[in-house]
C-alpha positions in Angstrom: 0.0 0.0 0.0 1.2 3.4 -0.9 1.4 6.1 2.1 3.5 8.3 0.4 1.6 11.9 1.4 3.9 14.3 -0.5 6.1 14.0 -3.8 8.4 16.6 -5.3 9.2 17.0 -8.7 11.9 19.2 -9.6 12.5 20.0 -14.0 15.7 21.5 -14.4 17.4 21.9 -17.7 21.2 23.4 -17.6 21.0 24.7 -13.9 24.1 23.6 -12.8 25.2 27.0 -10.9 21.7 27.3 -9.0 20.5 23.5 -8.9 22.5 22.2 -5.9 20.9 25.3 -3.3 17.5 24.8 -4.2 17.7 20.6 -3.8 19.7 21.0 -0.2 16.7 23.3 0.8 14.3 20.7 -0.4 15.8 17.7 0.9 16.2 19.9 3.9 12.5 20.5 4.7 10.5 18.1 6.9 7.5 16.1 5.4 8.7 15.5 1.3 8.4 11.6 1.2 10.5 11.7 -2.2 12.1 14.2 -4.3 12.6 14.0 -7.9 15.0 15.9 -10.4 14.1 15.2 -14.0 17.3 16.3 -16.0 15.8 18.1 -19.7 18.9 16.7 -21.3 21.1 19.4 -20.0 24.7 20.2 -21.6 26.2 21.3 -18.3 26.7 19.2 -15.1 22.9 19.4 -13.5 22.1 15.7 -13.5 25.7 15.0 -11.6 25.4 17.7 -9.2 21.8 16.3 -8.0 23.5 12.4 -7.9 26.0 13.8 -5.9 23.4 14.3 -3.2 23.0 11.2 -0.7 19.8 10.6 0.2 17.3 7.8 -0.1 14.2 9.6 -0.7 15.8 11.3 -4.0 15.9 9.8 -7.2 17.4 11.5 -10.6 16.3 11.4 -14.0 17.5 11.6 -17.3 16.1 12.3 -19.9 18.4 11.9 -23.3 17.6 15.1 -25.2 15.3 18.5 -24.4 12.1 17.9 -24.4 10.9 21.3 -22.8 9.1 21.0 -19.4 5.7 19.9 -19.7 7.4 16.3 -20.7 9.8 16.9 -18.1 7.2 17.2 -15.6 5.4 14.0 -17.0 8.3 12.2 -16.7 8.2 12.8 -13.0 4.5 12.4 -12.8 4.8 8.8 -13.9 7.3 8.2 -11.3 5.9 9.9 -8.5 4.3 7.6 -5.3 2.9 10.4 -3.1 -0.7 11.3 -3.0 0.0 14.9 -3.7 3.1 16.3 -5.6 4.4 20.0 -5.3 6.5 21.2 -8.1 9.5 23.6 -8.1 11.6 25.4 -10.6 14.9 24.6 -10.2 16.8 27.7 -10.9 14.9 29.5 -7.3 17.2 32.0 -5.2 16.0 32.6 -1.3 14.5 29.6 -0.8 14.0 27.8 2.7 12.5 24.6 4.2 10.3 26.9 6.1 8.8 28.3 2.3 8.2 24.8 1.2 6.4 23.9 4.5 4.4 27.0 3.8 3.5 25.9 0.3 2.5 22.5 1.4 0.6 23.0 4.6 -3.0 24.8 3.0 -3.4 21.7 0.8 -2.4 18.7 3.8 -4.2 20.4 6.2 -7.1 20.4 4.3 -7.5 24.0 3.8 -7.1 24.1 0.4 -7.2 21.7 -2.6 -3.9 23.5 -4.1 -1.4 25.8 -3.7 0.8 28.2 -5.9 3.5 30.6 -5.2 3.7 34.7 -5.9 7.9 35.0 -5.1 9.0 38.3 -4.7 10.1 39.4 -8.1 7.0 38.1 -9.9 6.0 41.0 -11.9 4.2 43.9 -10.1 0.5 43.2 -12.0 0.6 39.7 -10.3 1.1 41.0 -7.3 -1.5 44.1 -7.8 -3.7 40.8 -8.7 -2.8 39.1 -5.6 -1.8 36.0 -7.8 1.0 34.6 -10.6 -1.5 32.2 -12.3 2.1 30.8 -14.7 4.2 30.7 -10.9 6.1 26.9 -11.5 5.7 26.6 -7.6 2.6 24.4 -6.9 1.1 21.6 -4.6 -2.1 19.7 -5.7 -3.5 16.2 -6.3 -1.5 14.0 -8.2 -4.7 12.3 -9.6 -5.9 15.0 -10.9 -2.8 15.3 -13.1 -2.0 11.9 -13.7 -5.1 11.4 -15.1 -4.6 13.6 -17.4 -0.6 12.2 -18.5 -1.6 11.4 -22.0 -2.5 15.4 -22.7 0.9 16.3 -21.3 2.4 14.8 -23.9 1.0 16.9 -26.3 1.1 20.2 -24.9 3.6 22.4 -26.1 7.0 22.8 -23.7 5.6 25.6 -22.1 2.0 25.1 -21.8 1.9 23.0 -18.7 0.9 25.6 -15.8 -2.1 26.9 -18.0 -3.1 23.6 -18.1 -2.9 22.9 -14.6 -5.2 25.9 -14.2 -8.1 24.6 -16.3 -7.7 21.4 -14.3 -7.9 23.0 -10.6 -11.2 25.4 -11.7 -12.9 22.6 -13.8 -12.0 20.4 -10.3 -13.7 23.7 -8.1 -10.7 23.7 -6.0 -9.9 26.1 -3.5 -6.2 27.9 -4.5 -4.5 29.2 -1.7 -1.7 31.7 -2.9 1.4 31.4 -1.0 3.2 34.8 -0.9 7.0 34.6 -1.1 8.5 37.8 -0.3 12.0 36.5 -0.2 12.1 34.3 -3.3 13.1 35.2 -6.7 13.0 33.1 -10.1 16.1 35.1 -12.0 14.7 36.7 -15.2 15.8 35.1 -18.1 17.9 37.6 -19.9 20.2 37.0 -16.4 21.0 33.5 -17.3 20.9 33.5 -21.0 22.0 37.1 -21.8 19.7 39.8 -23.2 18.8 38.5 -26.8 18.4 34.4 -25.6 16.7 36.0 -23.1 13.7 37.8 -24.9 13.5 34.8 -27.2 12.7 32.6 -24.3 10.5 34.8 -22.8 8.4 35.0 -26.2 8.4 31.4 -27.0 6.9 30.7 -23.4 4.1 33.4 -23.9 4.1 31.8 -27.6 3.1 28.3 -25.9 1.0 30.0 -23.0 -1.1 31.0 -25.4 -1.0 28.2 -28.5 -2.3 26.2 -25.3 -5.4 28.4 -23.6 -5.6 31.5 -26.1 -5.6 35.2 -24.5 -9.2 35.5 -23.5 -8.8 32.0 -21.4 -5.8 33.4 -19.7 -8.1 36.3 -18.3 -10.9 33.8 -17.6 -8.4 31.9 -15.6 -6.8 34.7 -13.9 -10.7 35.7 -13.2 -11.7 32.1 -11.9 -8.7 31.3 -9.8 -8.7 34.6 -8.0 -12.1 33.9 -7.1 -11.2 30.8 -5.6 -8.8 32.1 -3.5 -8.3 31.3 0.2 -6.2 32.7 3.2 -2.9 30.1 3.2 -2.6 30.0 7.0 
């Protein structure tokens, strides 16, 4: 029988100089049953630098070539035991056992049928809306997601956190929006230099909306704020 209560799935692609942190904090923080880093068929030393990490509830994945993160994520969804599963980016700066614990207690405790982050450098009109509805920080059911595995697949790479959207508002669930003053997500154009940068950032908003269209993003930025709940 499976009593796993809480997975953690963890897509990183080329994160080498910001992976390690952000899994000692995770394998640092008190009630993740397993944690799992699905390596995008990075070109840089991410996959060793999460191996090097001794710890029995922590298993690595690789995957042979970039597959963008949606299948990343899948990847981990298929391996995954726990009855929920909280996801994190893997490139976070500022993060603490005590912000996981905060993003995973609404949705144990029964307050709340899932959670999502808004870190501290999340543009100012998500936090003017009180919530990032594309934030890659996220506890739910893994049901509700599993079921669902065979969509993944055909998502485009970006198009996985709209997607969870539609699934928590067509579900009713209560969100409960996490607020993480001292977190950051480093923009883009930090890690891949100004040009790479913007071209990232518009194929993700290219994907965002091949995958829900413009008018469903506001629909869903509607719904979900209206199923807010206090975290705590």
């Amino acid at each position: 029988m499976n009593d796993l209560r809480l997975s953690c799935i963890i897509p990183a692609y080329n994160e080498a100089p910001r992976i390690g942190r952000v899994l000692e904090v995770t394998l640092a923080t008190p009630g993740l049953d397993e944690v799992i880093v699905v390596d995008d068929g990075s070109a840089d030393g991410t996959a060793a630098i999460a191996e090097a990490h001794d710890d029995p509830r922590l298993r690595v994945i690789r995957l042979a070539c970039n597959g963008g993160k949606t299948r990343a994520v899948a990847e981990g969804l298929r391996t995954a035991r726990g009855h929920h599963v909280m996801f994190l980016d893997s490139d976070l700066t500022g993060l603490t056992p005590a912000h996981l614990a905060q993003l995973a207690a609404p949705v144990l405790e029964g307050r709340a049928g899932a959670s999502i982050s808004l870190r501290g450098n999340a543009p100012r009109t998500w936090h003017l809306l009180g919530l990032d509805y594309i934030s890659g920080e996220r506890v739910m059911p893994r049901a509700l997601l599993l079921e669902e595995i065979a969509a993944l697949d055909r998502l485009p790479r970006f198009g996985l956190e709209v997607f969870m959207n539609r699934l928590w508002l067509a579900a009713g669930l209560e969100i409960a929006v996490v607020h993480w003053p001292d977190v950051a997500s480093p923009m883009k154009h930090e890690k891949y230099g100004l040009i790479a940068g913007l071209r990232s950032d518009a194929g993700m908003m290219r994907d965002i909306f091949r995958t829900i269209g413009p008018l469903t993003a506001l629909r869903q930025i509607r719904g979900m704020r209206g199923r807010r709940v206090a975290p705590a």
